[in-house]
C-alpha positions as CSV (number, residue, x, y, z in Angstrom):
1,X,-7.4,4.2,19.3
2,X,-9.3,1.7,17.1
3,X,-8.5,2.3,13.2
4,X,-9.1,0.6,10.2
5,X,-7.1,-0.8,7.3
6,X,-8.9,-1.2,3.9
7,X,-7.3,-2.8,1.1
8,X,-7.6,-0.6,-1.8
9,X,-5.3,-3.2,-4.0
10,X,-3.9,-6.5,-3.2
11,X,-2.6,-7.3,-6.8
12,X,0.9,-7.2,-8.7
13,X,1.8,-4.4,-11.5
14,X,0.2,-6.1,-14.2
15,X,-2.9,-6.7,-12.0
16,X,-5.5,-9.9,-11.7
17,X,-6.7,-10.3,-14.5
18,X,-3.5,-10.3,-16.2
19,X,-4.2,-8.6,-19.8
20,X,-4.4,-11.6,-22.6
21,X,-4.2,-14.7,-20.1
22,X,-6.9,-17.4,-20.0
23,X,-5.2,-19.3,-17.0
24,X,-7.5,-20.4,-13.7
25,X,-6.9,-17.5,-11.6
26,X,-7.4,-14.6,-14.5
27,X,-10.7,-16.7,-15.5
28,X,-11.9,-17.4,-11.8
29,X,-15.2,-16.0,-10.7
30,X,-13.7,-15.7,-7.2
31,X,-14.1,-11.9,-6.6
32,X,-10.9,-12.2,-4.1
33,X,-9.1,-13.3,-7.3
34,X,-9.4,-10.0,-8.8
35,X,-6.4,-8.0,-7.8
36,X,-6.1,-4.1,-8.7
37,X,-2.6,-2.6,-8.1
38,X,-1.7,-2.2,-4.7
39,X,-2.5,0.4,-1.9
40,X,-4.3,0.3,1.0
41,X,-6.3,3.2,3.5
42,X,-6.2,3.9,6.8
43,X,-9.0,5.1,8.7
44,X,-9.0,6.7,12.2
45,X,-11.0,8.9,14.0
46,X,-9.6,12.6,15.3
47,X,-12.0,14.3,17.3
48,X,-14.9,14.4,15.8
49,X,-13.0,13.8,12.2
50,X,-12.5,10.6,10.7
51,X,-9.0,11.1,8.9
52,X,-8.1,8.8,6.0
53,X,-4.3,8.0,5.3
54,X,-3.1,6.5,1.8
55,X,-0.3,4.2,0.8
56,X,0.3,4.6,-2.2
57,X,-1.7,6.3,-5.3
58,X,-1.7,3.4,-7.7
59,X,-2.8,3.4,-10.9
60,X,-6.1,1.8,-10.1
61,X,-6.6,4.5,-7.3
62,X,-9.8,6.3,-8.6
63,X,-11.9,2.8,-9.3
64,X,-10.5,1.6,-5.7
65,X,-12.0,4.9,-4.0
66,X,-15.1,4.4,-5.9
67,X,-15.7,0.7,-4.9
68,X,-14.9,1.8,-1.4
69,X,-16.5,5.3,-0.9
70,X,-13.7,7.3,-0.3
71,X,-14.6,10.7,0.0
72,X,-11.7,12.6,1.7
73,X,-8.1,12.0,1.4
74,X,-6.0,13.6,4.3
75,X,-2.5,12.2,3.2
76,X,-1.0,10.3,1.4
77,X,2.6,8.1,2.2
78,X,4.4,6.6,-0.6
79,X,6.8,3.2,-0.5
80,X,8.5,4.4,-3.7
81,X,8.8,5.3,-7.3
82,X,7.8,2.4,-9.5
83,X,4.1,3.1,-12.0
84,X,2.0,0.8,-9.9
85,X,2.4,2.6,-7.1
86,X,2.2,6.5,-8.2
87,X,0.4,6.9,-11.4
88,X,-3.1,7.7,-9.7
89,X,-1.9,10.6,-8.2
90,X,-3.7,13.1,-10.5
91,X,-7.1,11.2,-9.2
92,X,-6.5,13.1,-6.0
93,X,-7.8,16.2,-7.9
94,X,-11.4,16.3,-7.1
95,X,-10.7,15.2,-3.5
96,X,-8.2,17.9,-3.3
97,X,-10.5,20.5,-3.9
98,X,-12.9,20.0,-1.0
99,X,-9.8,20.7,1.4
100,X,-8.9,23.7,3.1
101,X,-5.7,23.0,2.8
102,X,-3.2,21.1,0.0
103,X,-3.4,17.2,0.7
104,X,-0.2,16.6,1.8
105,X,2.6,13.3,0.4
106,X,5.3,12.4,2.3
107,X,8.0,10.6,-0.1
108,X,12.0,10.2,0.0
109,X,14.0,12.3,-2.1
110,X,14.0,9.9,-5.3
111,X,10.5,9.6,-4.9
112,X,9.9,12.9,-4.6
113,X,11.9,13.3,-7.5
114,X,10.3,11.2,-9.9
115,X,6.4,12.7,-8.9
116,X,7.8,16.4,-9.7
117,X,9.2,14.4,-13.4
118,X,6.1,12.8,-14.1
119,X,3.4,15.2,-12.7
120,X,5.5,18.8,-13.6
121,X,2.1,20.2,-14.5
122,X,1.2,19.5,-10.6
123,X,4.0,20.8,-9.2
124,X,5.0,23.0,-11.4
125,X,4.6,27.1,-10.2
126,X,4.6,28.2,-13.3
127,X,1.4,26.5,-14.0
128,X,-1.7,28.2,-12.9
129,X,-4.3,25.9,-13.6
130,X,-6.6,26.3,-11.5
131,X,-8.0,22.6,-11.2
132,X,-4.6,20.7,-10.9
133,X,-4.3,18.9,-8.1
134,X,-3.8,20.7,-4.6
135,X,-1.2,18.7,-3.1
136,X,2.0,19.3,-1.4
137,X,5.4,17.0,-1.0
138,X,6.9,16.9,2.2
139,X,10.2,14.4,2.9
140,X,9.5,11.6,4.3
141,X,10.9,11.1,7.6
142,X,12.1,8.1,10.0
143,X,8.3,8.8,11.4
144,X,5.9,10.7,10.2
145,X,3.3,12.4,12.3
146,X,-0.2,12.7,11.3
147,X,-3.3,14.1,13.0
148,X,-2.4,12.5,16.3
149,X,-0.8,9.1,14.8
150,X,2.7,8.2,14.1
151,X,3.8,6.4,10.9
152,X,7.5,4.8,11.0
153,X,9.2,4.0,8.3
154,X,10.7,0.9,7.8
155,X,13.7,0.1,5.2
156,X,13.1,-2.7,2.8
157,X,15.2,-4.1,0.0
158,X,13.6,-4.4,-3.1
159,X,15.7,-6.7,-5.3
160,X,18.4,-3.7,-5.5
161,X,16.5,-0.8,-4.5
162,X,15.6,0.6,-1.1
163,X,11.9,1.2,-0.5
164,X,9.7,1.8,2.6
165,X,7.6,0.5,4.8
166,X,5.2,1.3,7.2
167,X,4.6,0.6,11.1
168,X,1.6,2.1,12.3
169,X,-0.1,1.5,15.7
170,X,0.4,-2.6,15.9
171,X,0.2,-2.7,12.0
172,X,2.5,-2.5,9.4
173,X,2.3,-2.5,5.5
174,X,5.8,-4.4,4.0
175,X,4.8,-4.4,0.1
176,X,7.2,-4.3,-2.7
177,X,9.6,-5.8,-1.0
178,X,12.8,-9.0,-1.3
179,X,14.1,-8.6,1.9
180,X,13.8,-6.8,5.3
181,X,17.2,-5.5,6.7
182,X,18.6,-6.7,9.9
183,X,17.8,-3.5,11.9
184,X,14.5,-3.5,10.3
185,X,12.9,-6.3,12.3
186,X,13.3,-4.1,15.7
187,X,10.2,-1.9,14.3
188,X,8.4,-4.9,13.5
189,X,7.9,-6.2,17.4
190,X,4.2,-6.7,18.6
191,X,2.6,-6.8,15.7
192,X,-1.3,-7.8,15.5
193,X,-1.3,-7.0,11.7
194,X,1.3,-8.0,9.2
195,X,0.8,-7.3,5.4
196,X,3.2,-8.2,3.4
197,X,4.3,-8.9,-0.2
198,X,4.0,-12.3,-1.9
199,X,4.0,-12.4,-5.2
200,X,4.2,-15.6,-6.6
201,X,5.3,-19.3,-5.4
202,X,8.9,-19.5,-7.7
203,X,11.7,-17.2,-6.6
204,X,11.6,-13.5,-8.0
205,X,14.6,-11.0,-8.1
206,X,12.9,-8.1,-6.1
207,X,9.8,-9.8,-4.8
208,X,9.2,-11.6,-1.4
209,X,7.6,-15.3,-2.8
210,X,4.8,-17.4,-0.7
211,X,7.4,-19.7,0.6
212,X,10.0,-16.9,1.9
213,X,7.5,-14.5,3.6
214,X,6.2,-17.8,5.5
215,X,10.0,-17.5,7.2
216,X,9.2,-14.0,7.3
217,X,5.8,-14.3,9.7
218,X,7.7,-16.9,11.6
219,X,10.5,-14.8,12.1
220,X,8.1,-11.6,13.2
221,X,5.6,-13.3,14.7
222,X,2.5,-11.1,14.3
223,X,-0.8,-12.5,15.8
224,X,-2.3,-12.1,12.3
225,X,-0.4,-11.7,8.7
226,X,-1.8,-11.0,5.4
227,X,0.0,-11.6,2.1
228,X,-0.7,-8.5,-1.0
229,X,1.0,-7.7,-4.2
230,X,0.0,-11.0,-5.3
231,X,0.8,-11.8,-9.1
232,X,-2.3,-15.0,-11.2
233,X,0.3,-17.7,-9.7
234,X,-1.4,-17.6,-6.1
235,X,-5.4,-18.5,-6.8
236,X,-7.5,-17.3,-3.2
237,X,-8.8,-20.6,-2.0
238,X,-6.2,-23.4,-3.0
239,X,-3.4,-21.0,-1.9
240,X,-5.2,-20.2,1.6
241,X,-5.9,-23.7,2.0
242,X,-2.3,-24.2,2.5
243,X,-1.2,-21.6,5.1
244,X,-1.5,-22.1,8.9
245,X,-4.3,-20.3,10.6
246,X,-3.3,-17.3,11.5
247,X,-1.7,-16.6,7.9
248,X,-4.0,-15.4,5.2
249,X,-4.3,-14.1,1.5
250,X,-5.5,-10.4,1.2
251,X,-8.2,-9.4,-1.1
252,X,-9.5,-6.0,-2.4
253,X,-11.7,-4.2,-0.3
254,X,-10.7,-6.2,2.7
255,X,-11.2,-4.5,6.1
256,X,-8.7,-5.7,8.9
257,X,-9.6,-3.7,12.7
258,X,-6.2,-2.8,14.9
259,X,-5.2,-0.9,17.6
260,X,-3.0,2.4,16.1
């Protein structure tokens, strides 16, 4: 079926603008140079229903779903535990309410974890509030079925902690991310959409850099590849200059078309 990713954020934790820099990318007046914190959306119809899948709920998730028009949230995956990628979560509350049923997240067990910590007064049942967000964790498994679509999950290394990826259709989301594992790259075959994490030209501890997730697209191959979780280092159109053709930079509220 034809589906729809929309890049909610395509920036790094701190976000573009960086607070209290006056370098070239955090003063450009670009638009693509203004990163919020990563997540995308993925549309896809259902019958007559058009269902919308998050990754990630990042801390920038209620300006994102303004700017874009979001107005129902079906699901929600998450990659893992760190604040840029889980602090919107409580924006999920007025969406929440127009459902029939709890919007359901699908995280791994430290993940999981971590949102019960942070957001007790969500999960909490001793909390009968009756305007808290109506959500539900679920585990996330090695695929995840969702209103006719399957989402895989793919292992990543990030620095030393394991997060997850997503293959959907002939897409996948790698953010947050140093390395793939060996028996990753088997769920990463025929790939017309690649995005992936490049933070920054110099080496970083548990970030994929420009140079390494180059050797990545090589080594996958997609027909297209897009780079996110991009830190003020990588400026849109001197950076894209440099890349081959079918390699470009994400920006938010890009919309990239693919077969799920």
């Amino acid at each position: 079926m034809q589906a729809e990713i929309v890049l909610l954020g395509s920036g790094t934790s701190m976000g573009v603008p960086t607070l209290g820099c006056n370098c070239h990318v955090c003063t450009s007046s670009d638009p693509r140079d203004r990163r919020t914190r990563p997540s995308i959306a993925i549309a896809f119809p259902d019958g007559e229903k058009t269902r919308t899948v998050l990754i990630d709920t990042g801390p920038d998730f209620r300006q994102q779903a303004l700017r874009e028009n979001l107005r129902s949230i079906d699901a929600v995956l998450y990659t893992h535990a760190h604040a840029d990628h889980i602090l919107g979560l409580d924006d999920l509350r007025p969406l929440s309410f127009k459902n029939a049923e709890k919007i359901p997240l699908y995280a791994d067990r430290v993940t999981a974890d971590v949102l019960r910590h942070i957001f007790e007064y969500t999960f909490s049942e001793n909390n009968h509030y009756p305007h808290k967000a109506r959500v539900a964790l679920h585990p996330l498994q090695s695929s995840t079925h969702l209103f006719g679509a399957d989402f895989l999950s793919v292992p990543l290394l990030h620095g030393d902690l394991s997060t997850v990826g997503f293959r959907f259709g002939t897409a996948a989301y790698l953010t947050d991310m140093s390395d793939i594992p060996t028996s990753s790259f088997a769920l990463l075959e025929d790939l017309d959409v690649l995005i992936l994490d490049a933070l920054r030209r110099t080496p970083h501890p548990s970030h994929s850099n420009l140079e390494t997730s180059l050797q990545f697209v090589e080594k996958i191959r997609p027909r297209c590849a897009y780079f996110t979780h991009m830190s003020h280092d990588l400026g849109h159109v001197e950076t894209e200059s440099e890349l081959p053709r079918h390699v470009r930079l994400a920006y938010d509220g890009l919309r990239i078309p693919f077969e799920l």
